[in-house]
C-alpha angles and dihedrals in degrees: 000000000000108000123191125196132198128207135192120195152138110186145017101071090176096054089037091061092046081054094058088036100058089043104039102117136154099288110028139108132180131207113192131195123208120203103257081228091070107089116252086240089059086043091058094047077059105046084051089046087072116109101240091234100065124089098234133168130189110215119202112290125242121190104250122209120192114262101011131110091252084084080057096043089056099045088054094046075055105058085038092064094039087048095052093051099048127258139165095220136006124217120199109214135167121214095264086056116116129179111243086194138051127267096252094041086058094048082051102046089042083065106035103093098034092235128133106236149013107214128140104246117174133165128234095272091068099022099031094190097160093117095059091062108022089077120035117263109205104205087221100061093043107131087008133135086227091060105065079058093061108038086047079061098050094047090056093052086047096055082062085055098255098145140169107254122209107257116238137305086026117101108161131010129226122195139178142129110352096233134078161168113240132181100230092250090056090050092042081050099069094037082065103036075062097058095048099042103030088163092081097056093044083054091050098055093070088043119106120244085352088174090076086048118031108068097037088054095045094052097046086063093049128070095269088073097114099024096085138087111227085217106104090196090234132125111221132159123195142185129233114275089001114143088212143029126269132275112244114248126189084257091071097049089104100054084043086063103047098040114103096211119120085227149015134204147223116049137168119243101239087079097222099118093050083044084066103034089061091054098052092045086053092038080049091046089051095051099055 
């Protein structure tokens, strides 16, 4: 199996370069994206940082911004490049990602259950993100002063019923985690729902957070509808009112172990606790 990963990041090289490291295998390839707002010296520490046995490409850099749709443009200058070179699947990953498996337990569990895709999708009724389309989100303004003005406009407009509408041929949305497992005909399925339909994309880049939103709601309007787990094969752990997951403690080792999911987030950047993460799953391995 030729398995493709994407990564977005901006920052850690050295912890970068551990990431490709521990899941460089015959077969894969990574393309990684780094945020156009890190220096290019820190781009190069990066780009060294690479181990020299991995297949890695660098795609063009665009400046990323939370909550806006630039974290979606360059996941989908991601697939693109995957896609062009040839893969099998494709893994979206940020830089505090770690496998909790090992590279021939994910290729067996990708193909286990014979779906297309691994990807969080919820309805409103568990992911209510109404908010986030029904009034218009500039990218630009996005953790600015001039945005509570804004969005305190535009709630007054909605309370006399003047909404966003979701533009053809969407009907519904779906949302969840922003990253995901996909067959390489899933992903190449939503490459293509956004030429014919460029509108959607037009309407999701004045969206808010559209990453927990965009690919779950193309896909739910493609074939592939009802060919995905809603399982993302990742281990998280929030707290309430956060606005991103935890970082792992020691304390957490256990829970990382049992857990069945392929990869966890989120990690600090000094590497001891994947260090031991690795030697219990090999301890583990051992064991069996």
């Amino acid at each position: 199996m030729r398995i493709a990963y994407l990564i977005l990041a901006h920052d850690h090289p050295a912890q970068l370069g551990r990431l490709v490291a521990r899941l460089a295998a015959p077969g894969v390839a990574f393309y990684l994206h780094i945020d156009a707002n890190s220096s290019a010296e820190k781009f190069a520490v990066i780009q060294r940082a690479m181990p020299a046995n991995a297949s890695v490409t660098f795609i063009e850099r665009r400046p990323c911004r939370w909550g806006g749709f630039s974290l979606v443009a360059a996941t989908l200058d991601l697939q693109r490049a995957a896609l062009v070179a040839g893969c099998d699947w494709l893994i979206l990953l940020s830089g505090q990602d770690w496998p909790l498996k090992s590279h021939d337990a994910i290729v067996a569990r990708l193909m286990r259950d014979g779906v297309a895709g691994f990807i969080d999708q919820r309805g409103e009724a568990d992911f209510d993100v109404r908010y986030r389309w029904q009034a218009f989100h500039f990218e630009s303004f996005n953790r600015h002063p001039l945005n509570r003005i804004l969005q305190k406009l535009q709630r007054g407009i909605n309370g006399l019923g003047v909404k966003r509408v979701l533009p053809a041929p969407l009907i519904h949305t779906r949302a969840g985690s922003q990253w995901w497992c996909l067959r390489a005909d899933a992903a190449q399925a939503v490459l293509d729902f956004i030429a014919a339909y460029p509108q959607v994309v037009a309407f999701f880049e004045k969206t808010l957070v559209p990453d927990e939103m965009f690919f779950q709601t193309v896909l739910a309007h493609t074939a592939f509808a009802d060919r995905l787990s809603a399982d993302p094969l990742r281990y998280l752990e929030w707290t309430a009112g956060a606005w991103s997951p935890k970082t792992f403690a020691e304390t957490d080792l256990p829970q990382l172990l049992a857990s069945d999911a392929l990869f966890a987030r989120k990690f600090a950047p000094d590497g001891q606790l994947v260090a031991h993460l690795d030697a219990s799953l090999a301890g583990h391995s051992l064991s069996q």
